[in-house]
Structures are given as C-alpha cells and as structure tokens.
BASE-916422 format. One record per residue (C-alpha): x, y, z; residue number from 0. Coordinates in steps of 0.001 Angstrom, whole numbers, plus 500000, padded with zeros to 6 digits. Each point is the difference from the previous one (the first is absolute). Example, Ala and Ser with C-alpha at 12.3 -4.5 7.8 and 13.67 -1.06 7.14 Angstrom:
   east  north     up nupa
 512300 495500 507800    0
 501370 503440 499340    1
This chain:
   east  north     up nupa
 977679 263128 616154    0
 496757 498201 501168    1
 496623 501500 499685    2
 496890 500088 501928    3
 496965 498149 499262    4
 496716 500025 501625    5
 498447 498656 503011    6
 499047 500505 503735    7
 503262 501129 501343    8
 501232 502425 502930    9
 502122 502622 498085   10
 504030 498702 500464   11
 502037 501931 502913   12
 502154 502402 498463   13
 503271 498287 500528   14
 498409 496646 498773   15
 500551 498263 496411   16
 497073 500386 497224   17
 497944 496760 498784   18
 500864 498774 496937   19
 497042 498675 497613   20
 499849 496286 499753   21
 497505 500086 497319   22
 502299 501448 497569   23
 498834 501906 497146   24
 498380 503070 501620   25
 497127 499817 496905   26
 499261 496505 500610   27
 496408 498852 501116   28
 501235 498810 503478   29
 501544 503928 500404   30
 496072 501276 499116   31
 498443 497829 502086   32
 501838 501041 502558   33
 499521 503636 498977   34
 495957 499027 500199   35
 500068 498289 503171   36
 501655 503122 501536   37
 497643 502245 498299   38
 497005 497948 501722   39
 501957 500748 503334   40
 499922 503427 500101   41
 496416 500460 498640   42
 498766 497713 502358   43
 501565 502229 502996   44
 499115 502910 498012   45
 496240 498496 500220   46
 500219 499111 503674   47
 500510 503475 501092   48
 498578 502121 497513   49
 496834 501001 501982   50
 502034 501141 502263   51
 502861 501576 498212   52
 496857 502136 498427   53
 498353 500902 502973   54
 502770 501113 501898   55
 501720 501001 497622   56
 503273 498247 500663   57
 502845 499255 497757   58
 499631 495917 499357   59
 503358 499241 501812   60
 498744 496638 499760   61
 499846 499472 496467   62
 503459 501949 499626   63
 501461 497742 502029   64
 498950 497055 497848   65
 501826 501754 497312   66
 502786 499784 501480   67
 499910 496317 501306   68
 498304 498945 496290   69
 502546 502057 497651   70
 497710 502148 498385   71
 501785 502773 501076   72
 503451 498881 497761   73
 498065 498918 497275   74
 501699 502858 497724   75
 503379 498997 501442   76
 502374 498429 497370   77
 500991 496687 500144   78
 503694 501406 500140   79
 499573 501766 503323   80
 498363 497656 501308   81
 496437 500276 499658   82
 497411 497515 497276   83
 500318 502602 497016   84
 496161 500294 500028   85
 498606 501788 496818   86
 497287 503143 499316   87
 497471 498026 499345   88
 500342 497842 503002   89
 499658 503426 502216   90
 497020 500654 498072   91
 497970 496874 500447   92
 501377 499882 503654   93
 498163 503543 500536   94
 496495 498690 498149   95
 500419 497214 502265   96
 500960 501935 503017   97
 497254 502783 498926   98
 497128 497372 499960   99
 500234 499732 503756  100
 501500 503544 501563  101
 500569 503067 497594  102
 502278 501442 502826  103
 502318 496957 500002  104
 499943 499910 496364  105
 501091 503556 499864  106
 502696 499286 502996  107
 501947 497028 497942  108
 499229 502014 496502  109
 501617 503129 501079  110
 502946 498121 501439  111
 500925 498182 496700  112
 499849 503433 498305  113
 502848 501099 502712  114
 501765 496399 499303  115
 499728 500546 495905  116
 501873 503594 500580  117
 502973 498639 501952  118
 500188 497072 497574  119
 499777 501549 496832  120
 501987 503504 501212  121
 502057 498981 503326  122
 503657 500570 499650  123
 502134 496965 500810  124
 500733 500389 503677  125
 496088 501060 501013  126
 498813 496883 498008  127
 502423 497300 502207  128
 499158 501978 503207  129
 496265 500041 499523  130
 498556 497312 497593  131
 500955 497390 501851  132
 498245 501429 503061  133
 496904 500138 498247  134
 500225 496415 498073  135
 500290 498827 504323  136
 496543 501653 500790  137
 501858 502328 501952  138
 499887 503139 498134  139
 496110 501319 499076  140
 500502 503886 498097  141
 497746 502679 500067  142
 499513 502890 497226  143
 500930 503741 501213  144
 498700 501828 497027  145
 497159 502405 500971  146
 500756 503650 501248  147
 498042 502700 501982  148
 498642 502158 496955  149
 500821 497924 497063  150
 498117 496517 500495  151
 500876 496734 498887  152
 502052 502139 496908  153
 503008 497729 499425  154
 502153 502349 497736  155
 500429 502964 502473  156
 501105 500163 503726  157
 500451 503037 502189  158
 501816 498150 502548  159
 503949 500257 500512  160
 502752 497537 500291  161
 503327 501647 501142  162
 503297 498222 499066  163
 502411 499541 503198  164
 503143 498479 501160  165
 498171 496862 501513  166
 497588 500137 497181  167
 496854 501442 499154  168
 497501 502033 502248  169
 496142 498889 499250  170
 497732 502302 501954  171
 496353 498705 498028  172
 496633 500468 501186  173
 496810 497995 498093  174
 496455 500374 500538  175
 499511 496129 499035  176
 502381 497249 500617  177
 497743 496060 499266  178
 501570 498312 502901  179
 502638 502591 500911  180
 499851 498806 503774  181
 500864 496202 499282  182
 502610 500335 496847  183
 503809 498793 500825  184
 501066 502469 497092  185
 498698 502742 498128  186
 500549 501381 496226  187
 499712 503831 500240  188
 499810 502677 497097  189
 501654 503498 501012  190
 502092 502492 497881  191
 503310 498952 499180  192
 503254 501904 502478  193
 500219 503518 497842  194
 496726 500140 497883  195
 499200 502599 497744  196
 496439 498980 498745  197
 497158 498028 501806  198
 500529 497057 497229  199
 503402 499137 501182  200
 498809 497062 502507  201
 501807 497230 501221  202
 498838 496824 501594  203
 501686 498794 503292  204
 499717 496878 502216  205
 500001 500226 503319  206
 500018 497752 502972  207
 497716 500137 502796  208
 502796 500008 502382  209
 501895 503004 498151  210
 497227 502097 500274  211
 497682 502100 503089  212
 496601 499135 499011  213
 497316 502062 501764  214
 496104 499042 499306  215
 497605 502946 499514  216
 496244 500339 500213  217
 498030 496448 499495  218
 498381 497898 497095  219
 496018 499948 500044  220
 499097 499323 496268  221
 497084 499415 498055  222
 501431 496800 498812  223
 502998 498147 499471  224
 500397 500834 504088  225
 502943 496606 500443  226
 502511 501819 497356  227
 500211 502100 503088  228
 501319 502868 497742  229
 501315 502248 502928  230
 502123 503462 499602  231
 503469 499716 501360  232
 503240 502043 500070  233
 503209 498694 499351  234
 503065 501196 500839  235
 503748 498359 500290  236
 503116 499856 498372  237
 500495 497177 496929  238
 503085 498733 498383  239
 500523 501603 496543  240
 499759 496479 498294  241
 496340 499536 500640  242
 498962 502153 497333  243
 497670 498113 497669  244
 500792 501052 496081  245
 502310 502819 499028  246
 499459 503186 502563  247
 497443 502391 498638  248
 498369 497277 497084  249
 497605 498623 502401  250
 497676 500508 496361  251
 502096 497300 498772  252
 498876 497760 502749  253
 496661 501014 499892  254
 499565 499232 495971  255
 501098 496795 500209  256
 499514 498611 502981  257
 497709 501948 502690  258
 496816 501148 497566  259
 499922 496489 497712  260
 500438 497933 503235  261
 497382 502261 501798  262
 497140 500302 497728  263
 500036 496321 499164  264
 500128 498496 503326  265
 497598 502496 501521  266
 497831 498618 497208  267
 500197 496633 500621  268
 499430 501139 504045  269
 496396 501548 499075  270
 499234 497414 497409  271
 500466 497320 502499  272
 498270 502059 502832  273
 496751 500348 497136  274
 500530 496670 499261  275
 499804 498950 503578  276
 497198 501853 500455  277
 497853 498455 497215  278
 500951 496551 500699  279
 498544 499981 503437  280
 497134 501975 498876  281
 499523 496976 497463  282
 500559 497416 502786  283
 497512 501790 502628  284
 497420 500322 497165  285
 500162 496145 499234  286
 499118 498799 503669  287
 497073 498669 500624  288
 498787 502954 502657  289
 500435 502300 497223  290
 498853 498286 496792  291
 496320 499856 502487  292
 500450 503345 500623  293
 501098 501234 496619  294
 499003 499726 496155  295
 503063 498675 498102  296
 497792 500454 496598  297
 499710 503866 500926  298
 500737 501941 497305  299
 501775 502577 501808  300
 501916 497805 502130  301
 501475 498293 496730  302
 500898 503351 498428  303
 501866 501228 503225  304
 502175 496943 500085  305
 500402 499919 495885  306
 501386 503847 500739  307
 502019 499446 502605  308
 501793 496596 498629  309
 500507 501935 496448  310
 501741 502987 502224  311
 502568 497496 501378  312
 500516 498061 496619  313
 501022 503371 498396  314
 502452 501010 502382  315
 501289 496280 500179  316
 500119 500158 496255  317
 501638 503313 500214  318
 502410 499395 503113  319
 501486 496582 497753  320
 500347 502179 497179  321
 502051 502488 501906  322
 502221 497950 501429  323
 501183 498082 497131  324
 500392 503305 498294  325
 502341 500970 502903  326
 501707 496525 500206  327
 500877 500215 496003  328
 500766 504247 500060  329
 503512 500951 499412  330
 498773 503608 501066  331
 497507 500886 502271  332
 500097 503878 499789  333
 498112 499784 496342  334
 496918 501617 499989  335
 498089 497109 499252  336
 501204 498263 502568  337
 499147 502737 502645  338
 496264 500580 498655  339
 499484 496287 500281  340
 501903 499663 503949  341
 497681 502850 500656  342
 497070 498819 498521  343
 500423 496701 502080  344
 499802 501910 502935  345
 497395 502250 499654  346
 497412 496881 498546  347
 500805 497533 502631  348
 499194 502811 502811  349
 497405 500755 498236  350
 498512 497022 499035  351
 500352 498001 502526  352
 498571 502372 502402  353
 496795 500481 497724  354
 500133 496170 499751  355
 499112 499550 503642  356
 497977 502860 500315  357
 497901 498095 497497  358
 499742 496682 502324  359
 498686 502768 502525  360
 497243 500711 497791  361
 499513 496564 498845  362
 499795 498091 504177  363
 498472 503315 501472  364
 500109 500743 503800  365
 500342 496777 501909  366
 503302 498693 497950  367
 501221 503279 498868  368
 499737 502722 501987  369
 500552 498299 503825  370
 503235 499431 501275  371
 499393 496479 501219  372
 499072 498632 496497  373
 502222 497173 498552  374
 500127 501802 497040  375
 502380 502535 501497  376
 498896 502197 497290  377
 499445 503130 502128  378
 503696 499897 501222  379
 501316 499061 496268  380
 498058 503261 499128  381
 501696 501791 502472  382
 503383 498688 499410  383
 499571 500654 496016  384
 498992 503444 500493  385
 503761 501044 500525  386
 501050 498410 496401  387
 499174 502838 498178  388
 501915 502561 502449  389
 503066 497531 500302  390
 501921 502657 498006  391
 496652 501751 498548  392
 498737 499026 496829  393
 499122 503526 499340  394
 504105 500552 500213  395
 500528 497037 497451  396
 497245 501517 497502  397
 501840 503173 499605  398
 503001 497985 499496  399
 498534 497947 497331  400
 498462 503069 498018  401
 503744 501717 499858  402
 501290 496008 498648  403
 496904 500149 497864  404
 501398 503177 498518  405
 502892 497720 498775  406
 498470 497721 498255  407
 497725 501129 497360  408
 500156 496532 498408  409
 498169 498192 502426  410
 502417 497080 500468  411
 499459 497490 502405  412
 502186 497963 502179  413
C-alpha cells in the first residue's frame, strides 16, 4: 500500500487512488523537510488571518484547510493505511511551531491527533480501513465530544446514553463545548455504554458527520482562544456498532494510554510555543531602532522580566522533553509516577507559560503590552493562555495527584 507524504495538495476524490511516497523511507531527511515546509504553510495562513480569526472570533477554516492540502492532518496515520507514520514527537514540535503563531490553530490540529492516536492505537480492524485512510487524504479532521452538562471536562464519567438497536446504536449527546464542532467531518464521542450500571462504564464512539443531526446552540464569545470556536452542539443519529473505539465500557483504557499522555503533552507544547511566540516578538520589537530610542535595554527591570520569563519556558521545555521520552520508553502508563509527572506537565506549562507572558507585560508596559494593535501580540497571548489552566482544571488534577501521592510514600520519580 502507498503512503502519503507532504506537500500542497487538494485532498484525493474519494473514489481516486492514494500517492505513493517517492522519497522512500518515511524517516528520511527529504520526508522532514517536507514535513517542515508544510508546517511553514499552515502557520503562515494561520498568521495571515489571525487578527481576524481573534476578533471575530471565527474558526480559522483557512488554516484547516491547509491541513488538509499539506498532510498535517494524517500525520499520525500509519504508513500501512496509507498515511507517513508520523511520530509523538513530530505532533509535538508541529504544535510549538503551530502555537508560536495562533494558539487556536495549535489547539485545532493538537486535539485532532489526540482523536487520530485513539483510533490508531484502539480502532478495531474494520473502523481503522474505513477511516484512517480518510484522514491520511486531508479529508477527515475529528473533533473531541468529552465534556457534559454538570460534570466538566471529567473524562472517566458520562451521564449520557447510547442505546443498542437493530441498525446499530442510538447516540442522543449534548456538550456544552465542542473546539470546532461546526467544521469537523467526524466526531469521537464519550457516552455510557448500551445497558450501564455505573457512571464509569463509558465507551468511546466515532461518528460521521453525515450519520448524525447536529444542531448548534447558543454562540462562542470568549475571553481568549475565540478561533477554537469551542461551540455547544447536540448530536443525535444512529451509528454502526463497529465504530466503537476500544472495548465498550473501558473508555479508561483509552484514556490511560492514549487520550491523557497525548493531551497533556501536546497542549504543552501548544502554550509553550504560544509563550514562546510571544517572547520572541517581544525580543524582536525591543531590538528596533524606534524602540531601543525609546527604551533602556541596560534597565534593570527590563532584564529581570525577560531572564523570568525565558527561565519559565526553559523549565517547561526541559520538563515537556522529559515527559515525553518517559512516555515513548513506558511499558505502562497507569503507574503512579507516571500520572503525577503527565499531570504535573500540565499544570506547569499552563501555569508557567501564562505567568511567563504576564511577565513581558510588566517588563514592555502599556504601549507593547497592554494594546491590541502591538506587534507583540502579547495582550491576545494573555488572553488565549488564560484558558490553560481551566482546560480540564488544574484544581481537578491537584486532587488527583494528592490521592496518587497517597501511593507513593517513596517518592519515586519517573
């Protein structure tokens, strides 16, 4: 079977052949060029539009679109169903990259993979040749169905019902926050599994947008991150009984080793890239010669803002690579070490990163980083970070990690 490889292509029509990769090896340096140049695609349609995407608060269907045409969106496909058998860490750099220019976009492609990881790692046989291939053409982008009226972002629970049938099974779902519900061919839902007993039995279930009535309600005025365009939507349709992700009712076995690792380290490398973003131009509009007239580069203060704010982001950088080879190298992910380390990724970088450009506030002052029309950006970066640490809350994870605390009295580290 051929593979797909990157570049500016229209996705394939359905009935057409896939593109086979004349490069060869898929980790050759020709394959990450290519993989670079269609990187620099997207985030330079992500930066074309981002003003706008922000202001209007409008999903970028600009820079999705270059997904599709580029690749990005198959880069977890395997080479075997056709797609360039992209790697972790590739979807992590791709999000730093990504997040330098448009948190929201990072957060779009991010949240995607996590979707694509699932049905790789836990699709049965027949959903992985009907769907993977899809997605490897650009024409398949997923969104995440997890939150529920009254329980959050809680991944472990639902209160929602699926209802086995003759033509298969009944999803009737409503959820308050959908990141790009409204443009997403397909859609990976948690509910209870047909004939639950306890709130814990979830499954997860793919759906396609044409298998399903999808019906938009209220609208999606933010703080920040306004292009994720994280709308509330009900679905409801009938799904064949194949497109059940994992075993029915062990959704936690999808979540343990796919949904949480895959989550809390590319959301990382989304906020780190979005701080990162933010201190670089900060750095660049500081060095021009209007401001260096205008400003003291020997101030004291100054220097200490941007000494904080770089040391935030070269902790979670440090701690981010650290994680991830721990997860590339785990056998098990459910240890406790493990967990207290995922989780501490998550709560630092939203942490962090946010105080890190809250700093360069401080450190530019009114002009360059309060006002919207700064090239610094920082006041929307601010804005946009402010959600990291409510992106299933940190308080949640804290309680978490005292109870896996409890289980470790040796202090071991991962």
């Amino acid at each position: 079977m051929g593979h797909r490889e990157f570049g500016d292509r229209r996705p394939e029509p359905r009935s057409g052949p896939r593109v086979s990769d004349p490069h060869g090896s898929p980790g050759g340096p020709l394959r990450l060029e290519a993989l670079s140049r269609a990187v620099e695609q997207v985030a330079a349609t992500a930066a074309e539009h981002v003003a706008r995407t922000d202001a209007e608060a409008a999903f970028p269907v600009e820079a999705l679109a270059a997904m599709r045409r580029t690749g990005l969106l198959g880069l977890l496909v395997p080479l075997a169903d056709g797609g360039p058998g992209g790697t972790l860490r590739e979807v992590i750099d791709v999000s730093t990259r990504l997040g330098r220019i448009d948190l929201s976009v990072a957060m779009i492609f991010a949240m995607h993979c996590q979707q694509v990881a699932a049905v790789v790692r836990h699709g049965n046989p027949q959903l992985r040749a009907e769907l993977l291939p899809e997605i490897a053409a650009g024409r398949v982008y997923l969104a995440s169905v997890t939150t529920e009226a009254g329980k959050g972002g809680h991944l472990l629970s639902a209160t929602s019902t699926l209802d086995s049938r003759e033509d298969g099974l009944r999803l009737d779902r409503f959820a308050p926050i959908v990141t790009g519900g409204e443009h997403a061919d397909g859609f990976l839902v948690t509910t209870l599994r047909p004939g639950a007993s306890s709130p814990n039995q979830v499954s997860l279930v793919y759906a396609r947008r044409d298998q399903l009535e999808i019906e938009r309600s209220g609208d999606w005025q933010p703080l920040g991150m306004r292009a994720s365009h994280s709308t509330a939507l009900r679905l409801t349709g009938i799904i064949p009984a194949h497109q059940v992700v994992g075993e029915h009712g062990d959704f936690r076995a999808v979540a343990v080793s796919v949904f949480g690792p895959t989550a809390h380290l590319c959301w990382a490398a989304c906020w780190l890239g979005a701080a990162a973003g933010a201190l670089s131009r900060t750095v660049r509009t500081l060095r021009t010669p209007e401001s260096r007239s205008r400003t003291d580069l020997n101030s004291e203060l100054l220097l200490t803002r941007l000494s904080t704010a770089r040391q935030r982001l070269d902790t979670v950088h440090a701690l981010l690579a650290h994680t991830r080879r721990t997860v590339e190298a785990a056998e098990d992910l459910s240890t406790p070490r493990i967990q207290l380390l995922l989780n501490a990724l998550k709560i630092t970088a939203s942490q962090e990163c946010y105080r890190a450009v809250d700093d360069l506030v401080e450190a530019v002052g009114m002009r360059h980083g309060y006002l919207k029309d700064s090239p610094t950006r920082l006041e929307q970066t601010l804005r946009d970070l402010r959600s990291a640490a409510l992106n299933y809350s940190n308080d949640r994870l804290h309680l978490v990690d005292g109870r896996l605390s409890l289980l470790d009295p040796e202090v071991r580290f991962a």
